[in-house]
mmCIF file of the N, C-alpha and C atoms, coordinates in Angstrom:
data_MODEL
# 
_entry.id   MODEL 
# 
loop_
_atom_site.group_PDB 
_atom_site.id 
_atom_site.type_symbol 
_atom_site.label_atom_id 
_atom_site.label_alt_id 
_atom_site.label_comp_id 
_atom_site.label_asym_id 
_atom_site.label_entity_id 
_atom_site.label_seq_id 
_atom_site.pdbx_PDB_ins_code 
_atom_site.Cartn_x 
_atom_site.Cartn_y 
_atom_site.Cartn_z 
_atom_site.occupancy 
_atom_site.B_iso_or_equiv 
_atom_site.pdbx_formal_charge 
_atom_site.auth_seq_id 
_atom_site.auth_comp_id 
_atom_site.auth_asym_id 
_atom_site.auth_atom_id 
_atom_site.pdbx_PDB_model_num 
ATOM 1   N N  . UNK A 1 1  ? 136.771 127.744 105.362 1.00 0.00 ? 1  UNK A N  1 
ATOM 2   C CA . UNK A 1 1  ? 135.366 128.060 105.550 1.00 0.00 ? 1  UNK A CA 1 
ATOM 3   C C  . UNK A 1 1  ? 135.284 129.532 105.925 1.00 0.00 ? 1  UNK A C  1 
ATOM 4   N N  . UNK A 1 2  ? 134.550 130.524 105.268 1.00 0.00 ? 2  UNK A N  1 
ATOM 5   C CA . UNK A 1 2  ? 133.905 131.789 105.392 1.00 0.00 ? 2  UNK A CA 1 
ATOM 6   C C  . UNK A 1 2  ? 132.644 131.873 105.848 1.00 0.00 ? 2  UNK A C  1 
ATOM 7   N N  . UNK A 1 3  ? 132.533 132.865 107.066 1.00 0.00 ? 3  UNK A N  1 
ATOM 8   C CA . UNK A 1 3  ? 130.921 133.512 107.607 1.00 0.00 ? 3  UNK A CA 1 
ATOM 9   C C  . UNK A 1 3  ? 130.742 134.300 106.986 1.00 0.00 ? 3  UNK A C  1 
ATOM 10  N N  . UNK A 1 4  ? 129.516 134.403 106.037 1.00 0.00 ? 4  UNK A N  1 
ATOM 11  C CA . UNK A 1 4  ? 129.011 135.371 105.623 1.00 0.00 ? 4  UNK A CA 1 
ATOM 12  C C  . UNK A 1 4  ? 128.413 136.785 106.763 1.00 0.00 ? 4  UNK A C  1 
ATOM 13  N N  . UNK A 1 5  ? 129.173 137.537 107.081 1.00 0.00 ? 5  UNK A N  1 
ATOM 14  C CA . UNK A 1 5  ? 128.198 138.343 108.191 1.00 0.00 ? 5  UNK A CA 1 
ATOM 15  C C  . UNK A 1 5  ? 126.786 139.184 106.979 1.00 0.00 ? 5  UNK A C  1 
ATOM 16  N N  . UNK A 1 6  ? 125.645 139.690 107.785 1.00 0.00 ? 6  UNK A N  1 
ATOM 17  C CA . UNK A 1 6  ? 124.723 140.415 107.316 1.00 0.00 ? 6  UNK A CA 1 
ATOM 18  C C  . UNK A 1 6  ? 124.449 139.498 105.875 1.00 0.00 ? 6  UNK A C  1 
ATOM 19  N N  . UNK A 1 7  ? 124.032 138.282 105.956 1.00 0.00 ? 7  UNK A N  1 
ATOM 20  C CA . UNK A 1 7  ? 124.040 138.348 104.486 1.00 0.00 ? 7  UNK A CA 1 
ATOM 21  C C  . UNK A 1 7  ? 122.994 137.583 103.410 1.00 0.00 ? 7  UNK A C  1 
ATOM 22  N N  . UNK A 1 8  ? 123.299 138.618 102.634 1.00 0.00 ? 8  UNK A N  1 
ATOM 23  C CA . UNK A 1 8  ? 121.891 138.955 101.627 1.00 0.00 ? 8  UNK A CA 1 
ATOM 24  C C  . UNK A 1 8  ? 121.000 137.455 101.422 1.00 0.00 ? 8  UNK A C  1 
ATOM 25  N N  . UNK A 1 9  ? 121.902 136.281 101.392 1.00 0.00 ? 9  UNK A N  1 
ATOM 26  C CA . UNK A 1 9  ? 121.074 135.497 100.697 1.00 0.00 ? 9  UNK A CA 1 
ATOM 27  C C  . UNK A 1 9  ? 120.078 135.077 102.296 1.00 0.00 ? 9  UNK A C  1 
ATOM 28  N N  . UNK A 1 10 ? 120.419 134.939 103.532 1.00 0.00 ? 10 UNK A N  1 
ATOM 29  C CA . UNK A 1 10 ? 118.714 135.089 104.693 1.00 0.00 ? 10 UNK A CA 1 
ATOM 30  C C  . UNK A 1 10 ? 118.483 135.993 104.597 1.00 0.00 ? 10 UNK A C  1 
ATOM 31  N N  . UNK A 1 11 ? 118.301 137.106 104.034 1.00 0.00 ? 11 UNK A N  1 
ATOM 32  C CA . UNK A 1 11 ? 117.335 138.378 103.841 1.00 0.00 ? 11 UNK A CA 1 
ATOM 33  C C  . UNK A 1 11 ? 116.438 137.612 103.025 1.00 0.00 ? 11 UNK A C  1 
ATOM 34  N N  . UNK A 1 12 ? 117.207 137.413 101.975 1.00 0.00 ? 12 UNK A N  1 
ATOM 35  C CA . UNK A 1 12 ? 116.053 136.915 100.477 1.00 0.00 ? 12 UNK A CA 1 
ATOM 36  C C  . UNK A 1 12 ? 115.452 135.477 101.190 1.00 0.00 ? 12 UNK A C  1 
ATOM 37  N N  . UNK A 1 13 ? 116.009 134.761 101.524 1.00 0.00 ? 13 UNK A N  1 
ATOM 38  C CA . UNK A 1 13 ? 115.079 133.538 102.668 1.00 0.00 ? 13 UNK A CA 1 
ATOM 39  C C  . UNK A 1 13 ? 113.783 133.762 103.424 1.00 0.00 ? 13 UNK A C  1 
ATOM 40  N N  . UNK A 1 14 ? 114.255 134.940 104.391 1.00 0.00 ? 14 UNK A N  1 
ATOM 41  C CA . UNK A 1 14 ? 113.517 135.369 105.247 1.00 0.00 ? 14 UNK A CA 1 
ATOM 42  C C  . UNK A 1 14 ? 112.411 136.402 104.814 1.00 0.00 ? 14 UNK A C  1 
ATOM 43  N N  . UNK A 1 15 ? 112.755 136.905 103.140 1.00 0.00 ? 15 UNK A N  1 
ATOM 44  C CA . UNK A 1 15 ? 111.393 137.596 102.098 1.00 0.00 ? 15 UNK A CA 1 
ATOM 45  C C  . UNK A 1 15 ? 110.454 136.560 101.766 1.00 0.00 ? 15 UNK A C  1 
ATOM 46  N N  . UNK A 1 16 ? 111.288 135.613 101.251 1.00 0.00 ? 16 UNK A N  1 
ATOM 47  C CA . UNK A 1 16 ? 110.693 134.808 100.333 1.00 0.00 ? 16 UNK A CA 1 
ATOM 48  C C  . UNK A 1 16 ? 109.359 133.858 101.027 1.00 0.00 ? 16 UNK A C  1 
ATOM 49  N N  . UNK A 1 17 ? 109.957 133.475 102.463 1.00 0.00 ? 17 UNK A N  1 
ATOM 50  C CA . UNK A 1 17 ? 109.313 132.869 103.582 1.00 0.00 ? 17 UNK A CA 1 
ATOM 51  C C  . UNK A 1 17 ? 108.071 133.496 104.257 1.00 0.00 ? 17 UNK A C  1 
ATOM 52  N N  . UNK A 1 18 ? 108.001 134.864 103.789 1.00 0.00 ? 18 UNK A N  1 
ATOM 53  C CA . UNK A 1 18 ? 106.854 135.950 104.073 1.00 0.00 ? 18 UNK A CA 1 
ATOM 54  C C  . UNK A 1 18 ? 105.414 135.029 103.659 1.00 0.00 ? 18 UNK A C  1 
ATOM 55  N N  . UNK A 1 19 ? 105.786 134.482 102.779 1.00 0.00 ? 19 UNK A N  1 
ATOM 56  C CA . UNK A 1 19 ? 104.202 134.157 102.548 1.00 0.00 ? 19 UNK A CA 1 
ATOM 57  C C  . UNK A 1 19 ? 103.180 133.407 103.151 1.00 0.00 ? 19 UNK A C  1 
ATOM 58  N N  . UNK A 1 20 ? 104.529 132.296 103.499 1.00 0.00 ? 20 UNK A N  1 
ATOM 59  C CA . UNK A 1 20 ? 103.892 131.303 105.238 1.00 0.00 ? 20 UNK A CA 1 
ATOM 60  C C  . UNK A 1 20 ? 103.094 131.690 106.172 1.00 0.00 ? 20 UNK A C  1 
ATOM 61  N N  . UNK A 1 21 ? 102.130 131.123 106.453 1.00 0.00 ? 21 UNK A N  1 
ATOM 62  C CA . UNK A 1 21 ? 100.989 131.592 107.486 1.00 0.00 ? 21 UNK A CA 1 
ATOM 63  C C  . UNK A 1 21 ? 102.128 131.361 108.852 1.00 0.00 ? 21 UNK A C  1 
ATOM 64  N N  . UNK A 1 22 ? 103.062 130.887 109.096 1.00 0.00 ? 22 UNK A N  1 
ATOM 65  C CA . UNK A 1 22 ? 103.351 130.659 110.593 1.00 0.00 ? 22 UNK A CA 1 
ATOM 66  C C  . UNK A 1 22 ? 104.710 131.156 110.829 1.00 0.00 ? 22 UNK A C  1 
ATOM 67  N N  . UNK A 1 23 ? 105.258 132.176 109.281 1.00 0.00 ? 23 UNK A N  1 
ATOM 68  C CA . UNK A 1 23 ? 106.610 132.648 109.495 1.00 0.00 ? 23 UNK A CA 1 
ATOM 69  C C  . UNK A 1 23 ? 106.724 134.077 110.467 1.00 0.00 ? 23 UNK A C  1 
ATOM 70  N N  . UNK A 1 24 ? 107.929 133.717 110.843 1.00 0.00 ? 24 UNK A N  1 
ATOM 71  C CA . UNK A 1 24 ? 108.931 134.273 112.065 1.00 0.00 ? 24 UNK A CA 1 
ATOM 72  C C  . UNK A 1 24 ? 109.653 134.903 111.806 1.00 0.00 ? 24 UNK A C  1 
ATOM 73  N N  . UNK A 1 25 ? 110.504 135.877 111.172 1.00 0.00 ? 25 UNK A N  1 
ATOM 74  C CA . UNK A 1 25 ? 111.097 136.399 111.198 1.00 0.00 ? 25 UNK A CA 1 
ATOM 75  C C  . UNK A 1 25 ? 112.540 136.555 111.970 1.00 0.00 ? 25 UNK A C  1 
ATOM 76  N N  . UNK A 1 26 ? 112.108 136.179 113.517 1.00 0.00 ? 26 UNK A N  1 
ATOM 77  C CA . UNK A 1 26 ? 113.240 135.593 114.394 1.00 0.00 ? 26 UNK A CA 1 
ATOM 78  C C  . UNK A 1 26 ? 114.056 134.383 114.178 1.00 0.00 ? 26 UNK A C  1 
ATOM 79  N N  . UNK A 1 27 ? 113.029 133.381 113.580 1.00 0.00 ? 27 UNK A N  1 
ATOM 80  C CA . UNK A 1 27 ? 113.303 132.061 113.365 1.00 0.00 ? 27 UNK A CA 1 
ATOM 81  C C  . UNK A 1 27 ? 114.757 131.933 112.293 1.00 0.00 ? 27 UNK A C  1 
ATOM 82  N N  . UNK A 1 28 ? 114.564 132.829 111.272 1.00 0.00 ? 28 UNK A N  1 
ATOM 83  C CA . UNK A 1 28 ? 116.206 132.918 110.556 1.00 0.00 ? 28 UNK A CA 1 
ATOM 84  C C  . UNK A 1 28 ? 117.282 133.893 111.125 1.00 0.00 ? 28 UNK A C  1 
ATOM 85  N N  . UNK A 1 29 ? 116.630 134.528 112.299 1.00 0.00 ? 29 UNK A N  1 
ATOM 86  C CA . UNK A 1 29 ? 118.168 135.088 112.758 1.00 0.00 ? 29 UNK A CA 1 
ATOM 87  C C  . UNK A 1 29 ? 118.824 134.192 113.492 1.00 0.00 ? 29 UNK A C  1 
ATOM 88  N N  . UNK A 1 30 ? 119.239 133.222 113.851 1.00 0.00 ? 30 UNK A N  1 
ATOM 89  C CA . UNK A 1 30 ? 119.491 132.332 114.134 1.00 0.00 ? 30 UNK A CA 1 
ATOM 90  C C  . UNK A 1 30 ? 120.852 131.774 113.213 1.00 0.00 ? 30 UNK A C  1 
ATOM 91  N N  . UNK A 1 31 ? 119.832 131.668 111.922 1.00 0.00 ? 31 UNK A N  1 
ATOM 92  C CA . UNK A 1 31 ? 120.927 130.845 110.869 1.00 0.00 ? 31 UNK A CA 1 
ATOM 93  C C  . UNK A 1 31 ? 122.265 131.586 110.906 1.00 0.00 ? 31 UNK A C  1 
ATOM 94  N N  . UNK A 1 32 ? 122.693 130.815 110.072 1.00 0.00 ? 32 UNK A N  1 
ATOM 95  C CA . UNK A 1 32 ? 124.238 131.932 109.539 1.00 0.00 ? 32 UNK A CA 1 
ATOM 96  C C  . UNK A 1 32 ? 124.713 131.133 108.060 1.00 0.00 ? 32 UNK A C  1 
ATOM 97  N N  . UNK A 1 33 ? 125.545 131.695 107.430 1.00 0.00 ? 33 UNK A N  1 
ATOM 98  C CA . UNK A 1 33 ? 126.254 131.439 105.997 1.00 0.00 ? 33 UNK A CA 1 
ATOM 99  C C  . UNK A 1 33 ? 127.336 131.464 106.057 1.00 0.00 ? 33 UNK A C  1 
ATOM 100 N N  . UNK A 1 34 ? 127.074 130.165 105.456 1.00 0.00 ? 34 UNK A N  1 
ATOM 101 C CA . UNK A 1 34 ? 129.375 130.149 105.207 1.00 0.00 ? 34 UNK A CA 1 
ATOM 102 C C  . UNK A 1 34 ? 129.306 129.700 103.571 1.00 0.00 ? 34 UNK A C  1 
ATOM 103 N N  . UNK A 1 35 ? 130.394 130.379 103.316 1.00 0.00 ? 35 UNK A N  1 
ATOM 104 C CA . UNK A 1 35 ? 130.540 129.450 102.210 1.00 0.00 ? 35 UNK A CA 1 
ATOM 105 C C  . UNK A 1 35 ? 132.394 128.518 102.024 1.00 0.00 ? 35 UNK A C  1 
ATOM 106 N N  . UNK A 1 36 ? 131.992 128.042 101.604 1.00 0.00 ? 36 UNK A N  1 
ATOM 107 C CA . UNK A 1 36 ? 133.238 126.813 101.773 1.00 0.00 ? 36 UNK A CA 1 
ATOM 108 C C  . UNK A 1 36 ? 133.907 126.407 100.205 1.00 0.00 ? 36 UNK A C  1 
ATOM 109 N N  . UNK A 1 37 ? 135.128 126.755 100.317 1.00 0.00 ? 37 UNK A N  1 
ATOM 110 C CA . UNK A 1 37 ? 135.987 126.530 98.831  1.00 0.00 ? 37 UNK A CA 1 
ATOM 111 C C  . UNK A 1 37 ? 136.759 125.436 98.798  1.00 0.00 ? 37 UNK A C  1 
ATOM 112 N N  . UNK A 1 38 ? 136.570 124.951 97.463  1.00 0.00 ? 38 UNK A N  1 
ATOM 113 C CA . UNK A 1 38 ? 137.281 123.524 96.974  1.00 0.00 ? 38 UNK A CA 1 
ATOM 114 C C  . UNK A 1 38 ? 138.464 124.035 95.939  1.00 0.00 ? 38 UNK A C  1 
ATOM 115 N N  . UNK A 1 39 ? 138.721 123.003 95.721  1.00 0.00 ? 39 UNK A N  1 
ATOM 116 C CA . UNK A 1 39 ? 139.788 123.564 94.466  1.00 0.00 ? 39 UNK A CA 1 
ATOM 117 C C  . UNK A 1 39 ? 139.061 123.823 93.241  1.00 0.00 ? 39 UNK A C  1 
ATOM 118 N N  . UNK A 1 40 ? 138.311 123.366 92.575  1.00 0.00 ? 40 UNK A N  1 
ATOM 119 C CA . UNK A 1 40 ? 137.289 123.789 91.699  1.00 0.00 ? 40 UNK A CA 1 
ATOM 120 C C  . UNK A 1 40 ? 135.926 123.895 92.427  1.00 0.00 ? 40 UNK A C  1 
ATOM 121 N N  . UNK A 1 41 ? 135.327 123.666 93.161  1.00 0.00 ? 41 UNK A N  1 
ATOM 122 C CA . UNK A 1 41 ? 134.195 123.692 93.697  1.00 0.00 ? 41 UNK A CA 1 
ATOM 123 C C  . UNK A 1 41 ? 134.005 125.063 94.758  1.00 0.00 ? 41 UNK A C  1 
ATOM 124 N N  . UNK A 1 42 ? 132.762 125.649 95.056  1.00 0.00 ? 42 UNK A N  1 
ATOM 125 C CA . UNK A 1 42 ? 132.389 126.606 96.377  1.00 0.00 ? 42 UNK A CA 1 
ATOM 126 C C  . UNK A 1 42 ? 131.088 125.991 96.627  1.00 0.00 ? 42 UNK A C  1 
ATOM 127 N N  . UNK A 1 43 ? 130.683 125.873 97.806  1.00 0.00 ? 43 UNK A N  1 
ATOM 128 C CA . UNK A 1 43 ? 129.498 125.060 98.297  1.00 0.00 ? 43 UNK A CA 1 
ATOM 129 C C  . UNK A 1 43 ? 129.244 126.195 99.676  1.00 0.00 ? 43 UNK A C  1 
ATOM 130 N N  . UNK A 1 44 ? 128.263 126.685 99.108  1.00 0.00 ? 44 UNK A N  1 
ATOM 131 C CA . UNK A 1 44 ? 127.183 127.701 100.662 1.00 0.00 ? 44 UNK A CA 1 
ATOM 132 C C  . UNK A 1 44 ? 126.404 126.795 101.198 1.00 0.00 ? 44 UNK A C  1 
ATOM 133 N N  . UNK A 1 45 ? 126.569 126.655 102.491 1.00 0.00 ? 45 UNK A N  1 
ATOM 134 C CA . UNK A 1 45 ? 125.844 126.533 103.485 1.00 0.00 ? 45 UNK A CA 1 
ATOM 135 C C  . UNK A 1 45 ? 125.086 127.481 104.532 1.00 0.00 ? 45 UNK A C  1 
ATOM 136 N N  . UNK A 1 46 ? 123.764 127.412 104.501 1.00 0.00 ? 46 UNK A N  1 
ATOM 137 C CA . UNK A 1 46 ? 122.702 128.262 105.628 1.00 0.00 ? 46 UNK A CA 1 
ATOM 138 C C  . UNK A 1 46 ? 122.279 127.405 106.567 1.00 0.00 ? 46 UNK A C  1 
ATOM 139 N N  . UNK A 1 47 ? 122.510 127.494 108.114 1.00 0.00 ? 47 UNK A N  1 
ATOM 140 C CA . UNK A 1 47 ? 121.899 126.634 108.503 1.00 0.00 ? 47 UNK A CA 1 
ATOM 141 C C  . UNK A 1 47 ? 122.463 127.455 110.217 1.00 0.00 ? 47 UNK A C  1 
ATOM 142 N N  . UNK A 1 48 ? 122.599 126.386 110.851 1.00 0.00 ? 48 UNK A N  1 
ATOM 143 C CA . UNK A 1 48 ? 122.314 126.554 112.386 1.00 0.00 ? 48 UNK A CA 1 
ATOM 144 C C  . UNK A 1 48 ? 124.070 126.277 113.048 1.00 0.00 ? 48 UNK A C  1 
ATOM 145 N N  . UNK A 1 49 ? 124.467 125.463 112.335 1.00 0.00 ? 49 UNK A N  1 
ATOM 146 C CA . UNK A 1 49 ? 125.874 124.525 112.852 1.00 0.00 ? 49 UNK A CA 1 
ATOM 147 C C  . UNK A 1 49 ? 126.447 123.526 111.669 1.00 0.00 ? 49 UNK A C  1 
ATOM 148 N N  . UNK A 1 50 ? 127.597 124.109 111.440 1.00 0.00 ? 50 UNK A N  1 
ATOM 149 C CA . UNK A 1 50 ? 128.289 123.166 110.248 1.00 0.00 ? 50 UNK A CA 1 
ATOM 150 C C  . UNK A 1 50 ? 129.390 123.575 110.790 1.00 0.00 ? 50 UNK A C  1 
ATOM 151 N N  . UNK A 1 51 ? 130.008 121.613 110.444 1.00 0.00 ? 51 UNK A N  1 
ATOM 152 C CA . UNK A 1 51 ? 131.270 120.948 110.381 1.00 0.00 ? 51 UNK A CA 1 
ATOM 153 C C  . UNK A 1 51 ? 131.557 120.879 109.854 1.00 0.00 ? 51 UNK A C  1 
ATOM 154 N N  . UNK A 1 52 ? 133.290 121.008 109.520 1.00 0.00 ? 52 UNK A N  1 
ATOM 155 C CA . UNK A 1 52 ? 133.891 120.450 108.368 1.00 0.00 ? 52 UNK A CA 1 
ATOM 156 C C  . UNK A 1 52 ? 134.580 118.792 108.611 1.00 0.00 ? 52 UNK A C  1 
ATOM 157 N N  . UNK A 1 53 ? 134.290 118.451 108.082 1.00 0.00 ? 53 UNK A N  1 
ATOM 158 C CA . UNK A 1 53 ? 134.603 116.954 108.914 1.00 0.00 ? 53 UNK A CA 1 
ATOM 159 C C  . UNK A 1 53 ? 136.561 116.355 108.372 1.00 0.00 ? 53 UNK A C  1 
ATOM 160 N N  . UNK A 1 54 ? 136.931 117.051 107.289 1.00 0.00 ? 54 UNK A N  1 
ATOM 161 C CA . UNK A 1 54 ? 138.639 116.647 107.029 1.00 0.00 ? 54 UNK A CA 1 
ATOM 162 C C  . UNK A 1 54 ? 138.033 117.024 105.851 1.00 0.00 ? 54 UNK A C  1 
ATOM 163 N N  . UNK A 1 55 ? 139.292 116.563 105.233 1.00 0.00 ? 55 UNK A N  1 
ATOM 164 C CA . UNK A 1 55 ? 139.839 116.767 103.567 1.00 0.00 ? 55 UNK A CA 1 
ATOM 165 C C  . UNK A 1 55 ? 139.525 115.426 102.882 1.00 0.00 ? 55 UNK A C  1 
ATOM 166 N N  . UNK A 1 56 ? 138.724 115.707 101.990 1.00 0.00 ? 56 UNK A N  1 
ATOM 167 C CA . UNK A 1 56 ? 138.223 114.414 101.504 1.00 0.00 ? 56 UNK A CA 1 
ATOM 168 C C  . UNK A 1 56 ? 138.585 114.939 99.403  1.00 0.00 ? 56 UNK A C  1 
ATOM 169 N N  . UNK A 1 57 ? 138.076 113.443 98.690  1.00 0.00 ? 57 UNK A N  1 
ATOM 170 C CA . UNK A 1 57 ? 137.703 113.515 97.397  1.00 0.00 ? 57 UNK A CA 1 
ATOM 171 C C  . UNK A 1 57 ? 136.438 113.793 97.040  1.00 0.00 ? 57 UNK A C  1 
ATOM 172 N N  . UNK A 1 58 ? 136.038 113.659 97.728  1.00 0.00 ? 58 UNK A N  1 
ATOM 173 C CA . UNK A 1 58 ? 134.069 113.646 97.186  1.00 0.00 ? 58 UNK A CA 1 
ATOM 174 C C  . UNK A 1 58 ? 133.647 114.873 97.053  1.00 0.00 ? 58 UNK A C  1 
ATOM 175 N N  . UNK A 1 59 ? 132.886 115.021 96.338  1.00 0.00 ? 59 UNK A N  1 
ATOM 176 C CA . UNK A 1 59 ? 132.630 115.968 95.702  1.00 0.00 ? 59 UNK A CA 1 
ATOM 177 C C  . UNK A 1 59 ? 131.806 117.062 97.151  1.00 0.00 ? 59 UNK A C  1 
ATOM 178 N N  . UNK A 1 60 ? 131.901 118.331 96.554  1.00 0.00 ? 60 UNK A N  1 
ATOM 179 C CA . UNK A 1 60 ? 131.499 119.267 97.635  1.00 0.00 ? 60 UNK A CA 1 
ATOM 180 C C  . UNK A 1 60 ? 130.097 119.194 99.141  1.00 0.00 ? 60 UNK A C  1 
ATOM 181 N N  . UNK A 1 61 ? 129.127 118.282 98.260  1.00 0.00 ? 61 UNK A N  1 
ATOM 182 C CA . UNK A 1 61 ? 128.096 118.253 98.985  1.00 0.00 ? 61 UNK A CA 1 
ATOM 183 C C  . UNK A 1 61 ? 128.201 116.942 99.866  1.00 0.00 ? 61 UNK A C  1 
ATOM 184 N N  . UNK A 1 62 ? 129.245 115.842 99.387  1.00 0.00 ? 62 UNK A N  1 
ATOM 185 C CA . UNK A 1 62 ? 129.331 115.080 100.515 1.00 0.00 ? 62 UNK A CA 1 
ATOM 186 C C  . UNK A 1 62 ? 130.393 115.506 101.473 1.00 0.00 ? 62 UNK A C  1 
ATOM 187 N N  . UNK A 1 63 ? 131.645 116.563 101.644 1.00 0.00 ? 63 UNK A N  1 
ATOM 188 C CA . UNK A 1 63 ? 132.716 116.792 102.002 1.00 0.00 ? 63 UNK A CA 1 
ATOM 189 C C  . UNK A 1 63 ? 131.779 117.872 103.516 1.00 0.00 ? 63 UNK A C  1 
ATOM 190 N N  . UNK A 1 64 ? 130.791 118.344 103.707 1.00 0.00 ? 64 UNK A N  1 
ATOM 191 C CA . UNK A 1 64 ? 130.509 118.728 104.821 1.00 0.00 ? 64 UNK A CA 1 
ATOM 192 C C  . UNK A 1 64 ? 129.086 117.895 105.501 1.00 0.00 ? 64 UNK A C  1 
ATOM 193 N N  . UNK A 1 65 ? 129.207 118.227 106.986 1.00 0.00 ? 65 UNK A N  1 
ATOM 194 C CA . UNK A 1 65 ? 127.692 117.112 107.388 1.00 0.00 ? 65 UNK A CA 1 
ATOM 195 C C  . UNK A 1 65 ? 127.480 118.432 108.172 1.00 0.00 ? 65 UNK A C  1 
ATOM 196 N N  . UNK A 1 66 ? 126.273 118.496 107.697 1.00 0.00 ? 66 UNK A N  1 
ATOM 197 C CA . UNK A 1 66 ? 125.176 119.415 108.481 1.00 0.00 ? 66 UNK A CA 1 
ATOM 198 C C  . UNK A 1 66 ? 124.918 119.066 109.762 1.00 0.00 ? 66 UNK A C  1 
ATOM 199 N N  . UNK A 1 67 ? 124.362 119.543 111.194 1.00 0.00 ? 67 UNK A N  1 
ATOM 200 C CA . UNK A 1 67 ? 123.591 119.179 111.952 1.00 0.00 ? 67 UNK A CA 1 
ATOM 201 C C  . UNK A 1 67 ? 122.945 119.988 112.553 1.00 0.00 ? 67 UNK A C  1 
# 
């Protein structure tokens, strides 16, 4: 698993989110980015707190649990 530091894709989140009557700007500094490599697969995650839970078969999006 990789932290994305500074990175581009919550910038473009935190543009895109501009249009919201109740957006924050603070509210995505918070997040963070990882992205996570399979043997054929890469799966990014943005969020608050991610686990890797073991080494599994299943395909990339069941192999981490968000919380």
């Amino acid at each position: 698993m990789y932290w994305v530091e500074d990175s581009p894709f919550i910038a473009q989140l935190e543009r895109r989110n501009r249009v919201h009557p109740y957006h924050s700007a603070e509210h995505l500094k918070r997040y963070r980015h990882w992205i996570i490599t399979f043997q054929d697969d890469t799966l990014e995650v943005v969020g608050t707190i991610a686990r890797v839970m073991g080494e599994s078969e299943p395909p990339p999006s069941q192999a981490v649990i968000l919380s």
